[in-house]
N, CA, C and O atoms as a Tripos MOL2 file, in Angstrom:
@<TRIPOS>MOLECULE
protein
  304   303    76     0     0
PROTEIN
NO_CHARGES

@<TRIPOS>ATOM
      1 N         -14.6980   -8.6420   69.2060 N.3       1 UNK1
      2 CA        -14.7200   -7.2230   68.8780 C.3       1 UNK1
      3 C         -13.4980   -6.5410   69.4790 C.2       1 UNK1
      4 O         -12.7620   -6.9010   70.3980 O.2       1 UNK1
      5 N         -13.4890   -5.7630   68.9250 N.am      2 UNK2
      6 CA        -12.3690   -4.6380   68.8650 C.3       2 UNK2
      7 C         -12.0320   -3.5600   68.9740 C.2       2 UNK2
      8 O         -12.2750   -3.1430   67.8420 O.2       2 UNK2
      9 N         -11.4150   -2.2980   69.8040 N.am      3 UNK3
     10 CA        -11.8120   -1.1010   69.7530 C.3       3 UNK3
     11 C         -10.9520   -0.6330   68.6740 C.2       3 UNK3
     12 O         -10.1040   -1.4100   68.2360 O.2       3 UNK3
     13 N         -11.0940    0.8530   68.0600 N.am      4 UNK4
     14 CA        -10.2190    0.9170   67.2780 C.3       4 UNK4
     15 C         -10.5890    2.6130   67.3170 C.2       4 UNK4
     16 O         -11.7730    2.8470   67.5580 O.2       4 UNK4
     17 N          -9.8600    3.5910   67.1450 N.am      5 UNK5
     18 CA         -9.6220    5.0010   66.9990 C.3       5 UNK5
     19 C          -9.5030    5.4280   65.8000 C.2       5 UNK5
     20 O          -8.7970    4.8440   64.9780 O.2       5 UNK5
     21 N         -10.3490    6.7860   65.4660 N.am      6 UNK6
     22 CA        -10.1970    7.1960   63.8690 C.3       6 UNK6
     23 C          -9.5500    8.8190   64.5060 C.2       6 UNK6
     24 O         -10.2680    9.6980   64.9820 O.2       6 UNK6
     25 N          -8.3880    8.8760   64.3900 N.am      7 UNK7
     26 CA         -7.9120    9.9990   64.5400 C.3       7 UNK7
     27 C          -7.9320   10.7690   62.9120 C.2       7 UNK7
     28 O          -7.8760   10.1780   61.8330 O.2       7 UNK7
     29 N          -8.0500   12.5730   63.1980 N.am      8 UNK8
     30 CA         -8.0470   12.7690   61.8450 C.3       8 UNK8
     31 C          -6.6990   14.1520   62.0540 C.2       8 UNK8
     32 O          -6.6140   15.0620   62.8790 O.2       8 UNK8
     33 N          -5.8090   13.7500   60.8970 N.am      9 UNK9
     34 CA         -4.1880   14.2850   61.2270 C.3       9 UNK9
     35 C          -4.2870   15.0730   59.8710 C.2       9 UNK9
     36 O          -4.5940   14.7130   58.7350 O.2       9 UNK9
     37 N          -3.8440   16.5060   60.5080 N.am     10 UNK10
     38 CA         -3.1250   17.2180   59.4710 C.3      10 UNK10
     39 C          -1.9990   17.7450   59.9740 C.2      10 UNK10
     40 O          -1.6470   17.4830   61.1240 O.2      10 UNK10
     41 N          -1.1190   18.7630   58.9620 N.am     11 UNK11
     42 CA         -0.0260   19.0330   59.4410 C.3      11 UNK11
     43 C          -0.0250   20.1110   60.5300 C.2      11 UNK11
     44 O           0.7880   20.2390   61.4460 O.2      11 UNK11
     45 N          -1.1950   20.9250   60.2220 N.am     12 UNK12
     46 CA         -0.7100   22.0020   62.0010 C.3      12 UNK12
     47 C          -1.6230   21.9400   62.7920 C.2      12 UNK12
     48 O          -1.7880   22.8750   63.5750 O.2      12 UNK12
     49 N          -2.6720   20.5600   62.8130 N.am     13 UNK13
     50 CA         -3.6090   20.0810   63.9460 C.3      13 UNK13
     51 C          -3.7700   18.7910   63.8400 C.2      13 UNK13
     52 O          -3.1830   18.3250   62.8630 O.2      13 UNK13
     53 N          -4.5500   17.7650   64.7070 N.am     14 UNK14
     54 CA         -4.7810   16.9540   64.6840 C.3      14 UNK14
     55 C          -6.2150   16.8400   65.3240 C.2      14 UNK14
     56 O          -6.4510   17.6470   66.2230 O.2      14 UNK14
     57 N          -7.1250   16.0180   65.0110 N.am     15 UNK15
     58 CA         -8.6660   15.2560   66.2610 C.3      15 UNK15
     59 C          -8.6660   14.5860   66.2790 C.2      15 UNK15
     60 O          -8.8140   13.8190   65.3270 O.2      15 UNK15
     61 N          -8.4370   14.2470   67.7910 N.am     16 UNK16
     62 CA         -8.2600   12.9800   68.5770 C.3      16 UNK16
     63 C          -9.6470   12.3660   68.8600 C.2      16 UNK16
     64 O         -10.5360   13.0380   69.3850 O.2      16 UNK16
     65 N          -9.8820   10.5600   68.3590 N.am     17 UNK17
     66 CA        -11.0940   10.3080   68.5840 C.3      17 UNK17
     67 C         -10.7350    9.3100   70.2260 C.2      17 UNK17
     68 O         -10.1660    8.2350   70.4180 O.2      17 UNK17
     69 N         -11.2530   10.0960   70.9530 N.am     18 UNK18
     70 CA        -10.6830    9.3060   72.2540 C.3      18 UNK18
     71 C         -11.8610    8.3600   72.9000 C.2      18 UNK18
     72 O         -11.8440    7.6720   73.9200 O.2      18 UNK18
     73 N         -12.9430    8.5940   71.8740 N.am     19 UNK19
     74 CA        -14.1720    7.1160   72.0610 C.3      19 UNK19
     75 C         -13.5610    5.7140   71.4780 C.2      19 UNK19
     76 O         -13.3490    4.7360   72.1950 O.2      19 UNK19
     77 N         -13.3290    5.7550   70.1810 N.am     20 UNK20
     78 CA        -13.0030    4.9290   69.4830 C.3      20 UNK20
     79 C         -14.6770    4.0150   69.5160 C.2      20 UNK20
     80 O         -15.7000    4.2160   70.1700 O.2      20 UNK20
     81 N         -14.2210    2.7490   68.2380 N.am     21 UNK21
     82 CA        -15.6330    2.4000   68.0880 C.3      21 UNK21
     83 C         -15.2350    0.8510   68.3120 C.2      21 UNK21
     84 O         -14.0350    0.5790   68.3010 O.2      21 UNK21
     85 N         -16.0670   -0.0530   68.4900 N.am     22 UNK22
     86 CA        -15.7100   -1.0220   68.5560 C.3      22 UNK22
     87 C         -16.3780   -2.1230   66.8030 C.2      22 UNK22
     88 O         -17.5260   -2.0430   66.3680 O.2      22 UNK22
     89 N         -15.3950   -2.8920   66.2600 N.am     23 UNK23
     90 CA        -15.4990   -3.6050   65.0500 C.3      23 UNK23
     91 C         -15.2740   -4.8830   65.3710 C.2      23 UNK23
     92 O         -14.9090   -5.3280   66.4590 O.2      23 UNK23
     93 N         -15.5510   -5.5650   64.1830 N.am     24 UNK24
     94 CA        -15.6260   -7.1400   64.6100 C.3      24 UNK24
     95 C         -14.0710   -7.3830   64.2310 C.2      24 UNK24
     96 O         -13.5370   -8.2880   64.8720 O.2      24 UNK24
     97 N         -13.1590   -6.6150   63.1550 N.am     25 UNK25
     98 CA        -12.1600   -7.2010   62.6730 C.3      25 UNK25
     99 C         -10.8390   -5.3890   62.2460 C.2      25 UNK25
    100 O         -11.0230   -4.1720   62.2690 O.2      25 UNK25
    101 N         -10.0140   -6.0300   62.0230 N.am     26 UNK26
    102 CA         -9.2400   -4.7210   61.4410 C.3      26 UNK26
    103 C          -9.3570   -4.3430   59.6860 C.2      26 UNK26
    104 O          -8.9110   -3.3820   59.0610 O.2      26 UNK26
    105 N         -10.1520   -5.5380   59.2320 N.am     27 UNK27
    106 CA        -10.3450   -5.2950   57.7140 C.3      27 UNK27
    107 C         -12.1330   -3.9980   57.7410 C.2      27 UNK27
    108 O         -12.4870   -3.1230   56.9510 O.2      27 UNK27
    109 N         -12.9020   -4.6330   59.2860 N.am     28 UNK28
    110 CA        -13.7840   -3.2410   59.1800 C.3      28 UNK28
    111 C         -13.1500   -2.3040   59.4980 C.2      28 UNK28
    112 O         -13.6210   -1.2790   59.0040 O.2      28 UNK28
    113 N         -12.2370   -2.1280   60.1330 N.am     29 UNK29
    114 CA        -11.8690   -0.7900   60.7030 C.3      29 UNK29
    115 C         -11.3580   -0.1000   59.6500 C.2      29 UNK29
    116 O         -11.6080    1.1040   59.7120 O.2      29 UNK29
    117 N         -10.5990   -0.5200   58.5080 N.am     30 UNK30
    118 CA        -10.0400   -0.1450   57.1020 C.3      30 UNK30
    119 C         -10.4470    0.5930   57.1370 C.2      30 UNK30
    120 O         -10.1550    1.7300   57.5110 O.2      30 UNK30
    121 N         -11.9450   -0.2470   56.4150 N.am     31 UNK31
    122 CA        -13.0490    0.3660   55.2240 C.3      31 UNK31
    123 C         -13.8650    1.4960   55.8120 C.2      31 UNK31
    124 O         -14.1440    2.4900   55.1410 O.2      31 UNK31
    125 N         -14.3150    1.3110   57.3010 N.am     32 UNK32
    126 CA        -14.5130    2.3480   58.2410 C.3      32 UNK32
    127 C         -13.6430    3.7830   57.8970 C.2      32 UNK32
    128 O         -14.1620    4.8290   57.5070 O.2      32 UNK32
    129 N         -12.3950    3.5920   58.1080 N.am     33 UNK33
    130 CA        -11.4000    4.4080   57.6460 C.3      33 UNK33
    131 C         -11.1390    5.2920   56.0560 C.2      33 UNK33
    132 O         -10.7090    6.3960   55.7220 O.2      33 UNK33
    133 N         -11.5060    4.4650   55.5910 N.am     34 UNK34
    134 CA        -11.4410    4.9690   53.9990 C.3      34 UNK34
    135 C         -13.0640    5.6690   53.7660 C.2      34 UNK34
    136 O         -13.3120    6.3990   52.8060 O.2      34 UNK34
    137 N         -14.0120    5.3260   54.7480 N.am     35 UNK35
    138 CA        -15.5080    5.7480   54.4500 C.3      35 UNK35
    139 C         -15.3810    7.6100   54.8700 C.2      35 UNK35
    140 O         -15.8530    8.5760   54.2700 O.2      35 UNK35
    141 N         -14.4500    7.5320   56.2750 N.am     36 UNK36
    142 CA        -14.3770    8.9020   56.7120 C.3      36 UNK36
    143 C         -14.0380    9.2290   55.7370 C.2      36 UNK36
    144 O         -14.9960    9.7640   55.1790 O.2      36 UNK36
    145 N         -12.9380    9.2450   54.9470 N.am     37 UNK37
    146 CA        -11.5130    9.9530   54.1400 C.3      37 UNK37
    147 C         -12.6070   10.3510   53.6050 C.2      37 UNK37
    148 O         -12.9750   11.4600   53.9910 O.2      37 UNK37
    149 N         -13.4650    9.6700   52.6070 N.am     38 UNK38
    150 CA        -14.0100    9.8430   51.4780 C.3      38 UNK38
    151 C         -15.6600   11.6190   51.7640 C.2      38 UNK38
    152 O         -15.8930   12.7250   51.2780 O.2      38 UNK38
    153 N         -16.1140   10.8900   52.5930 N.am     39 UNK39
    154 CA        -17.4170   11.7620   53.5250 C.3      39 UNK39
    155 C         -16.3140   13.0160   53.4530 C.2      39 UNK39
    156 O         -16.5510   13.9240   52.6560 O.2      39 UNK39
    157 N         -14.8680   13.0860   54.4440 N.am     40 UNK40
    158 CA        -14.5740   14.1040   54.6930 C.3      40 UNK40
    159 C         -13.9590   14.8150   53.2680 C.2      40 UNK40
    160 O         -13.7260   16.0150   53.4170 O.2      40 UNK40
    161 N         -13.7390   14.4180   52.2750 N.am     41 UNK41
    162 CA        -13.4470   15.0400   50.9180 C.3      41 UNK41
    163 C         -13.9170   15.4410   50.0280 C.2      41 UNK41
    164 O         -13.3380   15.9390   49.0620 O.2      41 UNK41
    165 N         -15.3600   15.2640   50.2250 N.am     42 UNK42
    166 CA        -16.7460   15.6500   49.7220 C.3      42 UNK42
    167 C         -17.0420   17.1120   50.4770 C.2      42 UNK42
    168 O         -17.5640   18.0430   49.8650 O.2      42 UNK42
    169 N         -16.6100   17.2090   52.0110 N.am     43 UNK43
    170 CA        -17.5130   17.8540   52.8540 C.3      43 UNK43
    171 C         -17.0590   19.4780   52.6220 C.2      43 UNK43
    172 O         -15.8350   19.6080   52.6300 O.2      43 UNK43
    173 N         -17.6460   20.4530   52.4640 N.am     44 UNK44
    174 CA        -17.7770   21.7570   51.5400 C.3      44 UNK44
    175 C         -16.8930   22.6360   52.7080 C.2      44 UNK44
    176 O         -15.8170   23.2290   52.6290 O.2      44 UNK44
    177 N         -17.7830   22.4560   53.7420 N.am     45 UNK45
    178 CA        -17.1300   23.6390   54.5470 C.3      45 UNK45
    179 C         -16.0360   23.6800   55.6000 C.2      45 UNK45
    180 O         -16.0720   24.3450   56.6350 O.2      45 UNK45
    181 N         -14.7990   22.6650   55.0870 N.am     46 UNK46
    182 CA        -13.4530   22.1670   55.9660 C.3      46 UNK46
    183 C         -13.0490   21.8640   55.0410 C.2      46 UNK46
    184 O         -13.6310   21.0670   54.3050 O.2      46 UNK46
    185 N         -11.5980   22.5480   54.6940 N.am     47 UNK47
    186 CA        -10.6240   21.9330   53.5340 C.3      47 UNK47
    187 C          -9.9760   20.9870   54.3270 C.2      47 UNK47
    188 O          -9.0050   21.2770   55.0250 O.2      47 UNK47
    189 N         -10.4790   19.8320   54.2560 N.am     48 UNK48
    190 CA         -9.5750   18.7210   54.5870 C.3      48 UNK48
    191 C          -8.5490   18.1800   54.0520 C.2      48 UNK48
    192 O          -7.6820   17.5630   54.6720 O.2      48 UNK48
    193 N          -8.5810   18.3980   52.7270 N.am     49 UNK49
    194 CA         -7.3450   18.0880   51.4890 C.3      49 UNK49
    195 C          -5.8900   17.8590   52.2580 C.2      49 UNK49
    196 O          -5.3910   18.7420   52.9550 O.2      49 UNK49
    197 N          -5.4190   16.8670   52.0960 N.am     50 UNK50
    198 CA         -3.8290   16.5130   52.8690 C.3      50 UNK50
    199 C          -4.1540   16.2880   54.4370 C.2      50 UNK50
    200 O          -3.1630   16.4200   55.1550 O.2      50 UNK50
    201 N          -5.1890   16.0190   55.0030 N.am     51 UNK51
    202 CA         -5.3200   15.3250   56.1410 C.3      51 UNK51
    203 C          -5.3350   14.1240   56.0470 C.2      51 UNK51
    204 O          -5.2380   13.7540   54.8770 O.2      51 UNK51
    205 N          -5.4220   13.2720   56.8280 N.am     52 UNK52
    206 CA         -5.7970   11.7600   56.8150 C.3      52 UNK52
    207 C          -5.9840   11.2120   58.0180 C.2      52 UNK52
    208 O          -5.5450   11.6520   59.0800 O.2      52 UNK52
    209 N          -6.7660   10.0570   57.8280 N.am     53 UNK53
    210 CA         -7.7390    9.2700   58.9920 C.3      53 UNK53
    211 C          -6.6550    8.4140   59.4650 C.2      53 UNK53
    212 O          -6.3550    7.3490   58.9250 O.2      53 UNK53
    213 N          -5.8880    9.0690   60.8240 N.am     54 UNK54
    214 CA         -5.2200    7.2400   61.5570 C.3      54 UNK54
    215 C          -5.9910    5.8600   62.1200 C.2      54 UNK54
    216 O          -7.2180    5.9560   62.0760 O.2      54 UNK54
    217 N          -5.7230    5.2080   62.3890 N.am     55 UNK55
    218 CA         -6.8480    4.4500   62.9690 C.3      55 UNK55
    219 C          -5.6310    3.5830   64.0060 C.2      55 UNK55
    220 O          -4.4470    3.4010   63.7220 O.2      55 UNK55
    221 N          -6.1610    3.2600   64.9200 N.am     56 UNK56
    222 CA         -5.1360    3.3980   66.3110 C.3      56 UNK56
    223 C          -6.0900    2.4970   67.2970 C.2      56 UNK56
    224 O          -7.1860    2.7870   67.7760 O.2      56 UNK56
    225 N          -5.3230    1.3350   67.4340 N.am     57 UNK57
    226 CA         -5.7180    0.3320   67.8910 C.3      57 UNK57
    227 C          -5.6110    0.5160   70.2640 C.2      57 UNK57
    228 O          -4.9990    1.3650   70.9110 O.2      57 UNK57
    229 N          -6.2120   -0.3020   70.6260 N.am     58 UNK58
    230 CA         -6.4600    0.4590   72.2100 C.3      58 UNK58
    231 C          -4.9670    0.1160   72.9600 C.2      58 UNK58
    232 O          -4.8870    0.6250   74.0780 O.2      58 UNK58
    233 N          -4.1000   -0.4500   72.6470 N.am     59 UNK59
    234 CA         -2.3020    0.0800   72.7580 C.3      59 UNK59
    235 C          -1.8170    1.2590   72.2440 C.2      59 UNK59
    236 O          -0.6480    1.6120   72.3960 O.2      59 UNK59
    237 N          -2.8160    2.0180   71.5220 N.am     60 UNK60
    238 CA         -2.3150    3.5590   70.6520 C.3      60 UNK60
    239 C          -1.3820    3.0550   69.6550 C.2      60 UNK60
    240 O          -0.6190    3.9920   69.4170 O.2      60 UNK60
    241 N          -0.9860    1.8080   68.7870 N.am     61 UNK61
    242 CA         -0.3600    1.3650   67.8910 C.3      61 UNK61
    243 C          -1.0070    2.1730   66.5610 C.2      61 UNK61
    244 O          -2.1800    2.5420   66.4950 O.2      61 UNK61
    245 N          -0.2450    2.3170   65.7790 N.am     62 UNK62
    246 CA         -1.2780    3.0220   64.3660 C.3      62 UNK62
    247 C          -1.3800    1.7560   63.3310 C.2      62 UNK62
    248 O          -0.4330    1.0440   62.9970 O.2      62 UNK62
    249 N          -2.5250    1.6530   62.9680 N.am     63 UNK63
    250 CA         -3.0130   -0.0730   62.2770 C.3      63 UNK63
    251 C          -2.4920    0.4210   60.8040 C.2      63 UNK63
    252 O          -1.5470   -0.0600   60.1790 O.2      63 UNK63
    253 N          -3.5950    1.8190   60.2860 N.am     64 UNK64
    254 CA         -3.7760    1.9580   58.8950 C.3      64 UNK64
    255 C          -3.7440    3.3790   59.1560 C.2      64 UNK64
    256 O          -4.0830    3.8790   60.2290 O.2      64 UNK64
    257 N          -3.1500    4.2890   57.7200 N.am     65 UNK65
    258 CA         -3.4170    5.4310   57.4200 C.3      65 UNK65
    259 C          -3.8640    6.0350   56.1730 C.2      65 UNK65
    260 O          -3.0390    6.3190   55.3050 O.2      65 UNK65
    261 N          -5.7280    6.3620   55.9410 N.am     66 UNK66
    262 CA         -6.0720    6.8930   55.3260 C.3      66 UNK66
    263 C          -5.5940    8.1580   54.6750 C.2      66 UNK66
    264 O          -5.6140    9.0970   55.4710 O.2      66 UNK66
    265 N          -5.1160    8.5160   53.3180 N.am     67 UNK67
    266 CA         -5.5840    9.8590   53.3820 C.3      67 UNK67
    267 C          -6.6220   10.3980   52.5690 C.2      67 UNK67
    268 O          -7.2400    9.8220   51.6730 O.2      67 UNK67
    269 N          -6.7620   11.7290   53.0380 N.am     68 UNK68
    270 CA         -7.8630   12.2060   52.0670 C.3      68 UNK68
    271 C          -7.5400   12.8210   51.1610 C.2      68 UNK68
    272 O          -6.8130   13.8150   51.1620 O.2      68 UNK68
    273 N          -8.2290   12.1100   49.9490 N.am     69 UNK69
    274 CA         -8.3770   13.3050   48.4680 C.3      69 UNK69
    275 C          -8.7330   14.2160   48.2470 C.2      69 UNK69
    276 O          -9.5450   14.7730   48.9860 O.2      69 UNK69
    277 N          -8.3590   14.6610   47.3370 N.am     70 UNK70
    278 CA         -9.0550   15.7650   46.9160 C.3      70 UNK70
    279 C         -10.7940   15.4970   46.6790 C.2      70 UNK70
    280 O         -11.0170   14.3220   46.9720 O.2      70 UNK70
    281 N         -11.7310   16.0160   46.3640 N.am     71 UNK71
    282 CA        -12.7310   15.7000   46.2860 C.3      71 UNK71
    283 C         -12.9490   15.3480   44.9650 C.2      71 UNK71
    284 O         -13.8440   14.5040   45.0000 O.2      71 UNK71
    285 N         -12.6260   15.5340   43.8590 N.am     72 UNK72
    286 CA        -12.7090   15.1140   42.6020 C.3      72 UNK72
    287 C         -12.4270   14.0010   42.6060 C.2      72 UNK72
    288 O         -13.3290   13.2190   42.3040 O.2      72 UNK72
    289 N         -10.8350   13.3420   43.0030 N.am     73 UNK73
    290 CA        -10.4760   12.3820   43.5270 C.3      73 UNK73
    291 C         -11.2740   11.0400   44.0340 C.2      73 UNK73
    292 O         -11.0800    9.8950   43.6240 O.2      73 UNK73
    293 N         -12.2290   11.4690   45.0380 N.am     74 UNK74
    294 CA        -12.5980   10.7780   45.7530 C.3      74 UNK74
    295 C         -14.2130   10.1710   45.4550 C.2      74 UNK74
    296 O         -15.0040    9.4870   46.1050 O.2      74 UNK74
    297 N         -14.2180   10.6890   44.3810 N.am     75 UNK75
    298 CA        -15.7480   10.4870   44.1430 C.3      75 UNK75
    299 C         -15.9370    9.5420   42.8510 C.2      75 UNK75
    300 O         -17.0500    9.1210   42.5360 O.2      75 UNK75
    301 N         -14.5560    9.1850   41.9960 N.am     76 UNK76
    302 CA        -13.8150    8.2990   40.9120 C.3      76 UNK76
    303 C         -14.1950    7.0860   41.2120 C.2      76 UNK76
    304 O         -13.7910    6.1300   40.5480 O.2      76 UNK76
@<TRIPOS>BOND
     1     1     2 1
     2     2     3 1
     3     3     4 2
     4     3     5 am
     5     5     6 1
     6     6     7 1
     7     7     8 2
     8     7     9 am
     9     9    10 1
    10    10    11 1
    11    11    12 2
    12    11    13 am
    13    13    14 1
    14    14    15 1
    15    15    16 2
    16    15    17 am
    17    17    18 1
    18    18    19 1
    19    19    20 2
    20    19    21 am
    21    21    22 1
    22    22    23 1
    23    23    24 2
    24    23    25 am
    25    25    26 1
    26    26    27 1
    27    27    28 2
    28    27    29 am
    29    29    30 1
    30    30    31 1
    31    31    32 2
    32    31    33 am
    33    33    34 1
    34    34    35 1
    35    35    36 2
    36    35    37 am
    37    37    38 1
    38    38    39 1
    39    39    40 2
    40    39    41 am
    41    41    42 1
    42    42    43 1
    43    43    44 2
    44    43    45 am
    45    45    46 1
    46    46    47 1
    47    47    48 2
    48    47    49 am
    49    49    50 1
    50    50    51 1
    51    51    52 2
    52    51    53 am
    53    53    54 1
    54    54    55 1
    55    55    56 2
    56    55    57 am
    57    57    58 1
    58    58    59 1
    59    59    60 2
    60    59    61 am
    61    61    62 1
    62    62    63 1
    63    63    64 2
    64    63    65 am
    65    65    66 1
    66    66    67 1
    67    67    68 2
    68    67    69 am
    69    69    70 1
    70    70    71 1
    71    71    72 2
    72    71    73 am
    73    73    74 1
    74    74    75 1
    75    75    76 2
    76    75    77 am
    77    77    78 1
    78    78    79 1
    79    79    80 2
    80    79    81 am
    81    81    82 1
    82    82    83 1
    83    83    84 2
    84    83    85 am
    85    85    86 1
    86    86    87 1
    87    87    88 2
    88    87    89 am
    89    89    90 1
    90    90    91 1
    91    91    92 2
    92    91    93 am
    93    93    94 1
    94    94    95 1
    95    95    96 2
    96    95    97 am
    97    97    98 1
    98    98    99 1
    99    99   100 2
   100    99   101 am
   101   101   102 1
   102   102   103 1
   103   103   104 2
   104   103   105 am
   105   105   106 1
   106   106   107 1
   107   107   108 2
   108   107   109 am
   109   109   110 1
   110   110   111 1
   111   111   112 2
   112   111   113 am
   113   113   114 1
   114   114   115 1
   115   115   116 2
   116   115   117 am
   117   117   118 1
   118   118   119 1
   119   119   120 2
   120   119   121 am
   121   121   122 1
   122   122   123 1
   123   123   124 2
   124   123   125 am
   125   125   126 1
   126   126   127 1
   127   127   128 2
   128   127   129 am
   129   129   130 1
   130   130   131 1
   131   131   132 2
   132   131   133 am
   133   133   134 1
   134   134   135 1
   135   135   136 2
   136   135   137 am
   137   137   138 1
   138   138   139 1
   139   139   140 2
   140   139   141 am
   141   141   142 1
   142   142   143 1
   143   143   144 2
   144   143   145 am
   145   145   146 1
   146   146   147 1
   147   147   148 2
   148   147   149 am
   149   149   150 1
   150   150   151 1
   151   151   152 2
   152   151   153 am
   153   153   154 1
   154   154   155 1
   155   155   156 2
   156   155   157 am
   157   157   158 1
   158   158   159 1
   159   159   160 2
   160   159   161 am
   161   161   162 1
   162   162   163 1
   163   163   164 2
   164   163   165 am
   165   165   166 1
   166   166   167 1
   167   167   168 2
   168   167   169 am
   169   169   170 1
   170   170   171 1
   171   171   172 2
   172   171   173 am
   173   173   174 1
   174   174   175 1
   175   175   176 2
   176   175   177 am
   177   177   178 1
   178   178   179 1
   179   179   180 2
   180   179   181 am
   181   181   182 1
   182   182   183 1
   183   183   184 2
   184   183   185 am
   185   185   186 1
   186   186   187 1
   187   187   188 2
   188   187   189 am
   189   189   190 1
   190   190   191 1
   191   191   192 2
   192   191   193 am
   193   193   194 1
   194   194   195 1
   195   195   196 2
   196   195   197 am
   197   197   198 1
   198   198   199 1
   199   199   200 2
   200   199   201 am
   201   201   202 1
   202   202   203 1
   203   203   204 2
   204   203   205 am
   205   205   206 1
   206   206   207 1
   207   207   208 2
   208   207   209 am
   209   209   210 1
   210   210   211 1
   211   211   212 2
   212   211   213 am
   213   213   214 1
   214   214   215 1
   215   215   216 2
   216   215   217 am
   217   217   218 1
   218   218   219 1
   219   219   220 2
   220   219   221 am
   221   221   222 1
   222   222   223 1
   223   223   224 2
   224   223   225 am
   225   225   226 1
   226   226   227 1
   227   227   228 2
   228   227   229 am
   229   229   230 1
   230   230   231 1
   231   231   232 2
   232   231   233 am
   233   233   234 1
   234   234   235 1
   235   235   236 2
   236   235   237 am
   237   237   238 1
   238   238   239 1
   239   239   240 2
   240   239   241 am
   241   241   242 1
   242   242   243 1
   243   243   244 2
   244   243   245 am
   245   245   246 1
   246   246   247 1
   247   247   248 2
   248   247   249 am
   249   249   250 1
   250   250   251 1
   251   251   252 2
   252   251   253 am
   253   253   254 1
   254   254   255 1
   255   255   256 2
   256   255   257 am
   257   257   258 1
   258   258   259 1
   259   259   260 2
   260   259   261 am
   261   261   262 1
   262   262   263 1
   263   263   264 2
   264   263   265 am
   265   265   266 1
   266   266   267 1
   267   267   268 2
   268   267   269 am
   269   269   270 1
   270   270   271 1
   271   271   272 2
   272   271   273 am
   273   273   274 1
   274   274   275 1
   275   275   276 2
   276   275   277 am
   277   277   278 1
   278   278   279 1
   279   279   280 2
   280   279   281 am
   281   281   282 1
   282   282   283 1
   283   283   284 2
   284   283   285 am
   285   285   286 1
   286   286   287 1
   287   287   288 2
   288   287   289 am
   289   289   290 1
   290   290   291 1
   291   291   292 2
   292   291   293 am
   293   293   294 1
   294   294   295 1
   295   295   296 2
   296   295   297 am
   297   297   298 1
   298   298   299 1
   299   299   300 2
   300   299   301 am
   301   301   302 1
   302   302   303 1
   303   303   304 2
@<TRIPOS>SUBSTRUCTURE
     1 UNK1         2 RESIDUE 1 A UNK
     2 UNK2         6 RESIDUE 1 A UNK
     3 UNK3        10 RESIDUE 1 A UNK
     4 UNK4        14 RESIDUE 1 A UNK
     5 UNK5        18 RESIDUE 1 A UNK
     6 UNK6        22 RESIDUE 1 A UNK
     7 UNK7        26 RESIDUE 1 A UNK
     8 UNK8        30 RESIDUE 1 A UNK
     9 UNK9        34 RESIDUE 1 A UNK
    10 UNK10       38 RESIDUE 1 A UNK
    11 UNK11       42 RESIDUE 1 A UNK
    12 UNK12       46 RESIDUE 1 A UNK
    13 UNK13       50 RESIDUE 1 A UNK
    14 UNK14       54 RESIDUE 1 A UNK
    15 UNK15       58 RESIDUE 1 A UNK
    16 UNK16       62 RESIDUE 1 A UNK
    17 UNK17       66 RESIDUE 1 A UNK
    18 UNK18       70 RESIDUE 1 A UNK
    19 UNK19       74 RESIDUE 1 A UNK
    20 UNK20       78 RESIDUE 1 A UNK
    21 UNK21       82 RESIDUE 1 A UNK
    22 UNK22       86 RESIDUE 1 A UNK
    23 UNK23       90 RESIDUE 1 A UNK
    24 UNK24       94 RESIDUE 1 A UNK
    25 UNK25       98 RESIDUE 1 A UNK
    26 UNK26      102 RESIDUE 1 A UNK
    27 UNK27      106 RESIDUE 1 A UNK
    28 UNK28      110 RESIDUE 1 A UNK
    29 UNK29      114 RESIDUE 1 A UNK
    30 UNK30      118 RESIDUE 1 A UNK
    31 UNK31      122 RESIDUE 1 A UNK
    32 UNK32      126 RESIDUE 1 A UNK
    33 UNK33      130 RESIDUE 1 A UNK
    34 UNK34      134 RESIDUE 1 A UNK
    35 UNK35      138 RESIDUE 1 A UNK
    36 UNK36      142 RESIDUE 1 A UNK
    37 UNK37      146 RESIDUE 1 A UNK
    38 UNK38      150 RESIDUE 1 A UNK
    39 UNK39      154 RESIDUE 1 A UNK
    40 UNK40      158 RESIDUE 1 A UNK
    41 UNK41      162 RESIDUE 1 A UNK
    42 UNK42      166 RESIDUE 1 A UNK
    43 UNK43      170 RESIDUE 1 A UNK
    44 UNK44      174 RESIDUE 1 A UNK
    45 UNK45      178 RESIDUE 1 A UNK
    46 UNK46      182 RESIDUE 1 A UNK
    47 UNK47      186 RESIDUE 1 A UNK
    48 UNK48      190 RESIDUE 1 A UNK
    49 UNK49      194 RESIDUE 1 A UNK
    50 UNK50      198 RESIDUE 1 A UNK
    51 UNK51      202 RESIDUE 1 A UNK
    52 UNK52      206 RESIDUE 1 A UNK
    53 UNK53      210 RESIDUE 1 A UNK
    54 UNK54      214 RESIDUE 1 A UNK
    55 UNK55      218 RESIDUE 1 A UNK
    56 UNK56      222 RESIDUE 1 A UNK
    57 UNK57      226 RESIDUE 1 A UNK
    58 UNK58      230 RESIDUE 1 A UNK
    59 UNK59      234 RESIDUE 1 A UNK
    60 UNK60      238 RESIDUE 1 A UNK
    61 UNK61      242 RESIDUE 1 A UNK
    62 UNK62      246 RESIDUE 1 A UNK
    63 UNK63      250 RESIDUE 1 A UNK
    64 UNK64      254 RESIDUE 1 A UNK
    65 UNK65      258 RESIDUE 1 A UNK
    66 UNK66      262 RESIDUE 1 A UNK
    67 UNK67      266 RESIDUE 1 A UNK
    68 UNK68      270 RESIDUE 1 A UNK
    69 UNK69      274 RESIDUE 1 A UNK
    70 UNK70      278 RESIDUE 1 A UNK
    71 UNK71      282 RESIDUE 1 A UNK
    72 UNK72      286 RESIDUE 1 A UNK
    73 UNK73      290 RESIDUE 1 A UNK
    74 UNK74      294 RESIDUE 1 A UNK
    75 UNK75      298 RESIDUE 1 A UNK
    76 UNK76      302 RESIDUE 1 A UNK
C-alpha cells in the first residue's frame, strides 16, 4: 500500500488533502482521482468547472492530473 494525496487545484485557490489515503496501486489512485473529478462536476452548489484533482504521491511528486468537466460532460 500506498499513500497518495487528492489535492483539488484551481486557478485562484487550491485544497490541500494533507491526510491522503492509502491504495494498493497508482492505477487505484487514478480511478480514485477521476471518481472525485466526476462527484465534484455533478455537485450543484461549488462551480468547480476548470479545477482539477492532483494526486501527489508522499515525496509531494504529482502522479496524475484530473480535471473536472463540465457537468454535462461528465455524466457522458
Amino acid at each position: 500500500m500506498c499513500r497518495y494525496f487528492f489535492d483539488l487545484v484551481g486557478e485562484e485557490r487550491s485544497e490541500y488533502d494533507y491526510r491522503g489515503r492509502d491504495l494498493p496501486s497508482p492505477e487505484s489512485a487514478y480511478d480514485l482521482a477521476e471518481l472525485i473529478a466526476v462527484d465534484l462536476a455533478v455537485e450543484e452548489q461549488e462551480p468547480w468547472c476548470g479545477w482539477a484533482v492532483k494526486v501527489r504521491n508522499t515525496q509531494g511528486r504529482e502522479m496524475f492530473c484530473v480535471p473536472v468537466q463540465p457537468g454535462c460532460l461528465a455524466a457522458a
